[in-house]
VMD Tcl script that builds the backbone (N, CA, C; Angstrom):
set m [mol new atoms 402]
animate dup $m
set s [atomselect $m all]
$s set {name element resname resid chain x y z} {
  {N N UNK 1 A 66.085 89.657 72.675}
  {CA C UNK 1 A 67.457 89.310 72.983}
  {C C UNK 1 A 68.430 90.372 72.478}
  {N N UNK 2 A 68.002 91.555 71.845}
  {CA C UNK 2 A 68.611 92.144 71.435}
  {C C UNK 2 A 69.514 93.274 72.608}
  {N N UNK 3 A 69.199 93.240 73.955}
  {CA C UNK 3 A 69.393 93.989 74.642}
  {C C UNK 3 A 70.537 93.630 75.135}
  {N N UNK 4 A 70.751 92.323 74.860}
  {CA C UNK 4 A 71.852 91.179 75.555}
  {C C UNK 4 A 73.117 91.185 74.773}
  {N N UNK 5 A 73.151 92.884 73.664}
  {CA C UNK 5 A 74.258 93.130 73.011}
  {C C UNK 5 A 75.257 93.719 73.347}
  {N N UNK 6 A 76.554 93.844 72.849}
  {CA C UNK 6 A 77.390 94.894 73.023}
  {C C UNK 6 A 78.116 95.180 71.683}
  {N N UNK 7 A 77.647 96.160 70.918}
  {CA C UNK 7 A 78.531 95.999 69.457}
  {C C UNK 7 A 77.738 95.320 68.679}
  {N N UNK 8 A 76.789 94.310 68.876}
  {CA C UNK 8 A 76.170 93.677 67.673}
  {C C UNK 8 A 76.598 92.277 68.181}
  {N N UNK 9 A 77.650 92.014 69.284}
  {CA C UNK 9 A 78.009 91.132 69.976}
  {C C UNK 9 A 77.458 90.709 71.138}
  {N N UNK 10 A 76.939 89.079 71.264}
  {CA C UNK 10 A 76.064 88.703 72.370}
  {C C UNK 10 A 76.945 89.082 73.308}
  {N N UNK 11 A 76.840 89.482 75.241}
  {CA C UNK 11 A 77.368 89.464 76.075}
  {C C UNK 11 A 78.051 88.250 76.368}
  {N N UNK 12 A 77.429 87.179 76.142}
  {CA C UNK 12 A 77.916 85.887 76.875}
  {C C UNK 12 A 79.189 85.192 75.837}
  {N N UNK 13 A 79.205 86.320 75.059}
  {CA C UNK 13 A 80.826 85.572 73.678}
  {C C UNK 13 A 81.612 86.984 73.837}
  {N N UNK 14 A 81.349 88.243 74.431}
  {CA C UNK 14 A 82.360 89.004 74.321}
  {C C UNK 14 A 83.105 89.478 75.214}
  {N N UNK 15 A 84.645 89.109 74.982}
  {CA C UNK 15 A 86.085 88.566 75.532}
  {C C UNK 15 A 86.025 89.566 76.543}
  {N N UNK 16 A 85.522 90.991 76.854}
  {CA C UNK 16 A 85.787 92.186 77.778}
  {C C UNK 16 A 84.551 91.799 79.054}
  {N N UNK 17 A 83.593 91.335 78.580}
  {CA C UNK 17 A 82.753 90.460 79.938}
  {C C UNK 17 A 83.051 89.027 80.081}
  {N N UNK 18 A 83.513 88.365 79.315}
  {CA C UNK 18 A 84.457 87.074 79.755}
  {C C UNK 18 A 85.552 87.305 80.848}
  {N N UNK 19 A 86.462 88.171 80.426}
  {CA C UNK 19 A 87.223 88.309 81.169}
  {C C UNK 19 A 87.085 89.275 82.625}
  {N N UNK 20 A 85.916 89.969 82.498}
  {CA C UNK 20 A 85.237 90.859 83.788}
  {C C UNK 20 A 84.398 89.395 84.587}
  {N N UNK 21 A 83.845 88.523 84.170}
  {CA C UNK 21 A 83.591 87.619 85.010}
  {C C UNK 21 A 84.265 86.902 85.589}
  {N N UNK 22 A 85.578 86.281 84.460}
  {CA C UNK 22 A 86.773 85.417 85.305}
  {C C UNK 22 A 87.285 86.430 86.561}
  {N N UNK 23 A 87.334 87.456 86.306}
  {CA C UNK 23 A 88.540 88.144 87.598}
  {C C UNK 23 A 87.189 88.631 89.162}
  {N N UNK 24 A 86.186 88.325 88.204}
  {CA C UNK 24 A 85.183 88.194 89.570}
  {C C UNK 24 A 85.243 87.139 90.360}
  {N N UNK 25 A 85.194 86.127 89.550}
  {CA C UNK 25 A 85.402 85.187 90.193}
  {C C UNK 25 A 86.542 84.479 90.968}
  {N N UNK 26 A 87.701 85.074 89.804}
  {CA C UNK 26 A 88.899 84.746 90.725}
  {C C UNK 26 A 89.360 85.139 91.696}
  {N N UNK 27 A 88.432 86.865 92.257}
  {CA C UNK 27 A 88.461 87.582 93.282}
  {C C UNK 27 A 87.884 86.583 94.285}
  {N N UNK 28 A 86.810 86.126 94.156}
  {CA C UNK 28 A 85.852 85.721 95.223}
  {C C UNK 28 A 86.013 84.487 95.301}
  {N N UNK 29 A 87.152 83.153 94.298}
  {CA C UNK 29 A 87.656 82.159 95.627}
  {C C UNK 29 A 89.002 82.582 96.300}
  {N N UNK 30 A 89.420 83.545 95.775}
  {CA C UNK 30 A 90.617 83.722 96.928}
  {C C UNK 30 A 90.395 84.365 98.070}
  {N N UNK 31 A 88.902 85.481 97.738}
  {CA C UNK 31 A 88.432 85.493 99.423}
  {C C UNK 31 A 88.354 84.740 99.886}
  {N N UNK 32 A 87.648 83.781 99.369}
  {CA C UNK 32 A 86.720 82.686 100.040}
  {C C UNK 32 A 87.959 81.918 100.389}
  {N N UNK 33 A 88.986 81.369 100.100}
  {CA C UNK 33 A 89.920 80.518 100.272}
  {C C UNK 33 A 90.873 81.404 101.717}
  {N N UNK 34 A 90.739 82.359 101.331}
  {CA C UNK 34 A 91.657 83.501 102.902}
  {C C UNK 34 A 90.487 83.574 103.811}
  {N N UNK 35 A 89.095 83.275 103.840}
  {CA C UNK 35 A 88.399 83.563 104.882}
  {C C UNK 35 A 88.286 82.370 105.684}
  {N N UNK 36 A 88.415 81.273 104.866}
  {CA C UNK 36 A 88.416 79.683 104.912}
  {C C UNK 36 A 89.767 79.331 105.877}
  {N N UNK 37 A 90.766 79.811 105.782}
  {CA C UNK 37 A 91.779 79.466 106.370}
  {C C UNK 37 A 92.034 80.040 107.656}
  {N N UNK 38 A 91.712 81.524 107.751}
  {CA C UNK 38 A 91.592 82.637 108.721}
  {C C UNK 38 A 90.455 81.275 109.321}
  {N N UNK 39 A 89.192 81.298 109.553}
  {CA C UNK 39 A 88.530 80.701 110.199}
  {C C UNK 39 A 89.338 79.635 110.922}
  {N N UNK 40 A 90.098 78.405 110.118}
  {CA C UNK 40 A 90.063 77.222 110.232}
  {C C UNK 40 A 91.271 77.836 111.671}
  {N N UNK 41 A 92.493 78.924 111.437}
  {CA C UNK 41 A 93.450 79.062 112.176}
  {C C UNK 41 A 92.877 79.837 113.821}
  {N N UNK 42 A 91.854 80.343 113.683}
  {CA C UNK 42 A 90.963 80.955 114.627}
  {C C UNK 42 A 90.530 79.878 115.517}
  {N N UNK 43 A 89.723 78.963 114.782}
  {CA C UNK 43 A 88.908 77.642 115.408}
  {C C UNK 43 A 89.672 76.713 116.130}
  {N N UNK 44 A 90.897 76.589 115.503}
  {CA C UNK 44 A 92.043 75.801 116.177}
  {C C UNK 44 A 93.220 76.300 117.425}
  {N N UNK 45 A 92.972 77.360 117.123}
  {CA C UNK 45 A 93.811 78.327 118.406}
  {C C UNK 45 A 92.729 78.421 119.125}
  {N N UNK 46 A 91.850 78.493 119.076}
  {CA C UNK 46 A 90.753 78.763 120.469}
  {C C UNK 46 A 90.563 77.408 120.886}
  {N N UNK 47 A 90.777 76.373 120.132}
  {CA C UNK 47 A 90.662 75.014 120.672}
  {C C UNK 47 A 91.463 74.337 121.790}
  {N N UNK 48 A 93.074 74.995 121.339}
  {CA C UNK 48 A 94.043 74.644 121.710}
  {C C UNK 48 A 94.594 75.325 122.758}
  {N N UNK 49 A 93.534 76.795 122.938}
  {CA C UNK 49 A 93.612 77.557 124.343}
  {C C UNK 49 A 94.952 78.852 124.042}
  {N N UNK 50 A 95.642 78.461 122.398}
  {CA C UNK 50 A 96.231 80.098 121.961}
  {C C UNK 50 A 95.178 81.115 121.979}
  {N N UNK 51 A 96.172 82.307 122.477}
  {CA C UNK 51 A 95.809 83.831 122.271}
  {C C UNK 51 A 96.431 84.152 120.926}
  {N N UNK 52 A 95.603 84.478 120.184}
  {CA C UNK 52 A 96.019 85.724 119.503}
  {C C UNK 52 A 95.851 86.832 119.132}
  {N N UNK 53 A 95.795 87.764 120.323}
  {CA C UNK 53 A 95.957 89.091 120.362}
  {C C UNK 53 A 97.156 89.370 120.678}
  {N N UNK 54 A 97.013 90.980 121.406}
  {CA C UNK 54 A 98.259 91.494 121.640}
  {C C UNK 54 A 98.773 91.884 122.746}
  {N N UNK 55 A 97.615 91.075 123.573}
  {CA C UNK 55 A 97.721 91.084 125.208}
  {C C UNK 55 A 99.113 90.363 126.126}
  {N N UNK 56 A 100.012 90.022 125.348}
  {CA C UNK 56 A 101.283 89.909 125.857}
  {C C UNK 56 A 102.062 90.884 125.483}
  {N N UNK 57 A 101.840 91.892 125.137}
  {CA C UNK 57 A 102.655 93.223 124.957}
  {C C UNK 57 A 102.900 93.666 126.447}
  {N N UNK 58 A 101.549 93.490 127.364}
  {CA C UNK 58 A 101.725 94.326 128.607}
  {C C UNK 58 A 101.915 93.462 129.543}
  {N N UNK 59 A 102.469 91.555 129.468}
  {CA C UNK 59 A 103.550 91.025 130.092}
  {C C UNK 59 A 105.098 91.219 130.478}
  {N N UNK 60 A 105.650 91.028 131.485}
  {CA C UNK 60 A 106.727 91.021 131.448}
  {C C UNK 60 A 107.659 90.551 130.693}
  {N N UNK 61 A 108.504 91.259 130.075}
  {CA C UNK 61 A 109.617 90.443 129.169}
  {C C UNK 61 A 110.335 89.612 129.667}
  {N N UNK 62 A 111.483 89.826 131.017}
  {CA C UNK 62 A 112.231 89.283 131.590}
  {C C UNK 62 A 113.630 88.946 130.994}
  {N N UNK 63 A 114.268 89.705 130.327}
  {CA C UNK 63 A 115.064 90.037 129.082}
  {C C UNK 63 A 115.483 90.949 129.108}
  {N N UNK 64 A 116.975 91.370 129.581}
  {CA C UNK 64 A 117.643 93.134 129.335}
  {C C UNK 64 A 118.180 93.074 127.540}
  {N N UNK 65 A 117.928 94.440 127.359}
  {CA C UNK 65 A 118.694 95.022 126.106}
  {C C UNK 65 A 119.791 96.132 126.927}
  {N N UNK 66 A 121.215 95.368 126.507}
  {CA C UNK 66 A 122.625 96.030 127.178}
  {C C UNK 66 A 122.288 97.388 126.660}
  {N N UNK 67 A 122.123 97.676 125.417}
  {CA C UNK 67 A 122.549 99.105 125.022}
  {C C UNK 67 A 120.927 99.722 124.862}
  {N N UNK 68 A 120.539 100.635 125.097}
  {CA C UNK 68 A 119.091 101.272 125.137}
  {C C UNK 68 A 119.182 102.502 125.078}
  {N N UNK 69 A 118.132 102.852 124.172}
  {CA C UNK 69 A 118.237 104.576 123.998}
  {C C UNK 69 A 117.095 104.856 125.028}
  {N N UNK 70 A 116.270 104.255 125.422}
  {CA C UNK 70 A 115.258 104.600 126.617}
  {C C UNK 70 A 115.812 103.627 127.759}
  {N N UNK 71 A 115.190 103.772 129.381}
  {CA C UNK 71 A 115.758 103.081 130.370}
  {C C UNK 71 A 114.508 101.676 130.106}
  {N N UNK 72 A 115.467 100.823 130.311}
  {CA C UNK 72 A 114.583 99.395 130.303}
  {C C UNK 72 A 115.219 98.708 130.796}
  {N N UNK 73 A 114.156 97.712 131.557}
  {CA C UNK 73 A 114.881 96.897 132.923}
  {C C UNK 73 A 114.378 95.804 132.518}
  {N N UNK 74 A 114.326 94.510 132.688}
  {CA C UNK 74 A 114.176 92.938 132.688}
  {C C UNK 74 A 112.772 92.671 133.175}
  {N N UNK 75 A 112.671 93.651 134.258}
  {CA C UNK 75 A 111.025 93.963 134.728}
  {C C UNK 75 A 110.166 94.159 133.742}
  {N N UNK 76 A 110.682 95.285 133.134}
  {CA C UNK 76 A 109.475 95.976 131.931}
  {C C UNK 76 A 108.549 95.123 130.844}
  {N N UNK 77 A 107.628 95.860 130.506}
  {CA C UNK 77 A 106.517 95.013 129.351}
  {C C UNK 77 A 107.416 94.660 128.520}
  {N N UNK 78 A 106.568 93.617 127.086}
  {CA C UNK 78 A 107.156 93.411 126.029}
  {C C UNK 78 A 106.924 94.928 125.269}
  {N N UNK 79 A 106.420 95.145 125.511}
  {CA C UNK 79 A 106.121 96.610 124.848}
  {C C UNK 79 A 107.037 97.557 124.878}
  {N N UNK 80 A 107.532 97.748 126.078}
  {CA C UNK 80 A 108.712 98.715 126.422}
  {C C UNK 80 A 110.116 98.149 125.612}
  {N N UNK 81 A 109.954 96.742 125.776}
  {CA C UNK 81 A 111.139 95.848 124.907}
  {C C UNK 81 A 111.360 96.361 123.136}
  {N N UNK 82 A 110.049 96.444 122.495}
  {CA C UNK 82 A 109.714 96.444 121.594}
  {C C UNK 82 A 110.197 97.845 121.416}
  {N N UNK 83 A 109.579 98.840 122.324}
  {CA C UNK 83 A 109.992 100.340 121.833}
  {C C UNK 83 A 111.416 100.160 121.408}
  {N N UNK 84 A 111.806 99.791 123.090}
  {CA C UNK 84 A 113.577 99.967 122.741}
  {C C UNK 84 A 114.296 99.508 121.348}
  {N N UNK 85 A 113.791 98.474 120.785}
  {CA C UNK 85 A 114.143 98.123 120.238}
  {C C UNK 85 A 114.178 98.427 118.717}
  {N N UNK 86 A 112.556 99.050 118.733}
  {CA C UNK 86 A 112.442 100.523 117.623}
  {C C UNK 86 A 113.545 101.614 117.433}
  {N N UNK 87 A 113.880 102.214 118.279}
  {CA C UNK 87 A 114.655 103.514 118.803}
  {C C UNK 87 A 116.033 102.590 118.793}
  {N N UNK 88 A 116.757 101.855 119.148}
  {CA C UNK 88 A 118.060 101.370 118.837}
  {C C UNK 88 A 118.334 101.166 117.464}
  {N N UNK 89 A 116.894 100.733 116.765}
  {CA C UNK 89 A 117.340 100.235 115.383}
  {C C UNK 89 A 117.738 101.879 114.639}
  {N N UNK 90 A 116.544 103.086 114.912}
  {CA C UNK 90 A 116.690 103.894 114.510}
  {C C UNK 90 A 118.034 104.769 114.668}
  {N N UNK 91 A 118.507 104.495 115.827}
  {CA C UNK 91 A 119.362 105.052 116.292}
  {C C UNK 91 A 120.691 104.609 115.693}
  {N N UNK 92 A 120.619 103.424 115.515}
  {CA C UNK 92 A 122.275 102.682 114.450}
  {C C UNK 92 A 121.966 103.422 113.067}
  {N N UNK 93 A 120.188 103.461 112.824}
  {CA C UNK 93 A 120.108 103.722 110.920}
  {C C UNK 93 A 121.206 105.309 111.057}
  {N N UNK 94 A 120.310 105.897 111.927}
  {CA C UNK 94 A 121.550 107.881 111.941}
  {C C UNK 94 A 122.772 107.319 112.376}
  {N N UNK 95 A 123.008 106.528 112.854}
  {CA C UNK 95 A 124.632 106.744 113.138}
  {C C UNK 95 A 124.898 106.173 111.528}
  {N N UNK 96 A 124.946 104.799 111.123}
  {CA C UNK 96 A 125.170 104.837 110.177}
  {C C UNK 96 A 125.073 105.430 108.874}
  {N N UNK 97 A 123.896 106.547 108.956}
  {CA C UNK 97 A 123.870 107.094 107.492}
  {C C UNK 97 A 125.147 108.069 107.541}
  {N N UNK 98 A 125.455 108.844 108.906}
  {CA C UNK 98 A 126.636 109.564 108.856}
  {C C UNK 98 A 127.978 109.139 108.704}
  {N N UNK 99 A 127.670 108.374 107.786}
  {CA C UNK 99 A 129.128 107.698 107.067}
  {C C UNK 99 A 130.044 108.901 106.017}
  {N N UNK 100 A 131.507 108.448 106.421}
  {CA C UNK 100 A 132.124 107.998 107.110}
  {C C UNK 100 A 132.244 107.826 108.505}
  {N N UNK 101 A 132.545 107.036 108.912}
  {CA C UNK 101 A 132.935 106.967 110.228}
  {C C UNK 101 A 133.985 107.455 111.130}
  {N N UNK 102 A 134.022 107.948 112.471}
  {CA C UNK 102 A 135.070 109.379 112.693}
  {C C UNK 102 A 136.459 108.756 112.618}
  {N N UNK 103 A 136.193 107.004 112.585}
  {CA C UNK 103 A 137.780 106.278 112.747}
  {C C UNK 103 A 138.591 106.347 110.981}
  {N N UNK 104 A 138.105 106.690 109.982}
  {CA C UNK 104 A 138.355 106.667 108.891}
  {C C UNK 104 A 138.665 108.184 108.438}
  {N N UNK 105 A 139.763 108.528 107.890}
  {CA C UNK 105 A 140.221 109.510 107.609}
  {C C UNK 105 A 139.517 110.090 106.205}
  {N N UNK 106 A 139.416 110.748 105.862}
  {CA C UNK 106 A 139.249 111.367 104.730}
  {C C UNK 106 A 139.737 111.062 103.263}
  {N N UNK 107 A 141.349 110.937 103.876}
  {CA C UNK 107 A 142.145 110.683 102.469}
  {C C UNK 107 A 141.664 108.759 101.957}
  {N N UNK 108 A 140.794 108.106 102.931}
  {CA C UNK 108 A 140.392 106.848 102.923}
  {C C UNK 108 A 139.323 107.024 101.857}
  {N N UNK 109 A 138.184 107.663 102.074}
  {CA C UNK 109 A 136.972 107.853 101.856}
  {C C UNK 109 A 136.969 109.281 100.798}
  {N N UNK 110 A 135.840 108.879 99.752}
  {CA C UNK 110 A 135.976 110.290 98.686}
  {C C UNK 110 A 135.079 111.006 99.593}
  {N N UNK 111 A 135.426 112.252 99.215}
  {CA C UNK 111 A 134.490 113.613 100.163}
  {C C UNK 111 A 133.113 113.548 98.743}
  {N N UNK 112 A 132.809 112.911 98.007}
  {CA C UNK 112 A 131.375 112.825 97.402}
  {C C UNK 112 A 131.008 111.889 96.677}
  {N N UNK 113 A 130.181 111.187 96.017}
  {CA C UNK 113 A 129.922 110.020 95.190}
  {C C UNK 113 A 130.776 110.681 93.763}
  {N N UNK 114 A 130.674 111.625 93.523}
  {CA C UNK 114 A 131.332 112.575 92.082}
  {C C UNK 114 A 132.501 112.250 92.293}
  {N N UNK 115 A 132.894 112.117 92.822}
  {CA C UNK 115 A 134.510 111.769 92.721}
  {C C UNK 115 A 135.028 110.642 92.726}
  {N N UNK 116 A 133.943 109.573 92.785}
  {CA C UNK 116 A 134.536 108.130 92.910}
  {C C UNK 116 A 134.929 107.657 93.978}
  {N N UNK 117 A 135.220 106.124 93.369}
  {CA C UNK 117 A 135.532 105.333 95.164}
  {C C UNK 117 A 136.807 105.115 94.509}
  {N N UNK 118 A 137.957 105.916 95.975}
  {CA C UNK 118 A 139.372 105.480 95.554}
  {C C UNK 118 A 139.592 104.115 95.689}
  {N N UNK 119 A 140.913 103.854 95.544}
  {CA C UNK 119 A 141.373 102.372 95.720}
  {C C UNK 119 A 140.888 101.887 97.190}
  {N N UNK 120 A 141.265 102.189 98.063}
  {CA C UNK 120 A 141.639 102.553 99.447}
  {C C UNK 120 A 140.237 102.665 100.042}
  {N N UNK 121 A 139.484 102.525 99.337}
  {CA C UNK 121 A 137.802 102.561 99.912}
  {C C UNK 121 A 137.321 101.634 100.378}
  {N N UNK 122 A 136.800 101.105 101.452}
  {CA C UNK 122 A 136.428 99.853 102.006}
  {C C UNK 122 A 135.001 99.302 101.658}
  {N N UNK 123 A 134.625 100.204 100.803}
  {CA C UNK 123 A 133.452 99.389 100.049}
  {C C UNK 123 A 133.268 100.025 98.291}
  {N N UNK 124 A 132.927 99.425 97.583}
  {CA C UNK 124 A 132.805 99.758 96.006}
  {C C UNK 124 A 131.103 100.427 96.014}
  {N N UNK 125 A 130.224 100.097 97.199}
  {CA C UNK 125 A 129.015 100.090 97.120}
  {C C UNK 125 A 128.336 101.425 97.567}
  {N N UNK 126 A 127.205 101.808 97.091}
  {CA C UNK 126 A 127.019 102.820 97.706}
  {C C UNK 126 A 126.896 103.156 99.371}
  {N N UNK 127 A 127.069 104.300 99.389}
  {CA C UNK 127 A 127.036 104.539 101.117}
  {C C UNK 127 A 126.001 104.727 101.882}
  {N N UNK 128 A 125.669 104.293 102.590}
  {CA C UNK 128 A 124.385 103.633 103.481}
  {C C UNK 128 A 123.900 105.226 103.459}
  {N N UNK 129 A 124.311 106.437 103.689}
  {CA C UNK 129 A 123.704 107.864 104.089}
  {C C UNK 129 A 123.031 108.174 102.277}
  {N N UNK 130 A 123.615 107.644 101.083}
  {CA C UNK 130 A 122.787 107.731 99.701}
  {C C UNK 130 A 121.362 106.906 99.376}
  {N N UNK 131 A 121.611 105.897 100.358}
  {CA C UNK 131 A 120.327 104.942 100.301}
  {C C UNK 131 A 119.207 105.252 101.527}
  {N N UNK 132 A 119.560 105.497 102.611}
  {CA C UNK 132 A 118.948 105.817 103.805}
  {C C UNK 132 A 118.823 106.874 104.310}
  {N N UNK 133 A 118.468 108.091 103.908}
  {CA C UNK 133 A 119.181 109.614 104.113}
  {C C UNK 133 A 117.969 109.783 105.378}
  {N N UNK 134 A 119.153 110.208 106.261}
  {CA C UNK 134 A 118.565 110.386 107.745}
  {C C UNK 134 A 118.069 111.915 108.510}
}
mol reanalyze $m
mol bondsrecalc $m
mol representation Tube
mol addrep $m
């Protein structure tokens, strides 16, 4: 039994393989508990005749987006919907990081964070182009 040491300490009393077994184990019911559920949500959508893939991407949307940085029609996939809708978001993030805005004058807005936010500043917070740099 002597092999069953660590330190002069049995394995089965020392706290560094106690605690290497708990986190084994606590690994392997939370698989087991996420594989358990994944199954149960699988078994029940195939029961119930849901898809869940991603085979409605290349359905029709039937849905215009007014403003579009690519051409998209009401016809188009969800997919094409989805792009657009990528590329608009991106497209507000650059407009907005180039803050100020051309309707706001200068003497409104400090020309750098070093200089502070005057009175007259329409936000105390930082400026979307310091947090989001485009």
């Amino acid at each position: 039994m002597r092999f069953l040491t660590l330190g002069g300490v049995p394995l089965w009393r020392d706290a560094r393989v106690i605690r290497a077994v708990a986190e084994i184990i606590s690994v392997l019911i939370v698989v087991l508990v996420v594989l358990f559920v994944v199954n149960n949500v699988l078994v029940v959508a195939e029961k119930r005749g849901f898809s869940l893939g991603f085979g409605f991407l290349e359905e029709e949307a039937g849905f215009i987006i007014s403003a579009s940085v690519i051409e998209y029609d009401a016809a188009d996939t969800f997919r094409t919907a989805f792009s657009a809708g990528v590329l608009n978001t991106l497209k507000m993030h650059c407009w907005v990081s180039s803050w100020p805005p051309p309707w706001v004058s200068s003497s409104e807005w400090p020309a750098s964070p070093a200089t502070g936010w005057s009175a007259r500043s329409p936000t105390s917070k930082s400026r979307p182009s310091e947090i989001f740099p485009c």
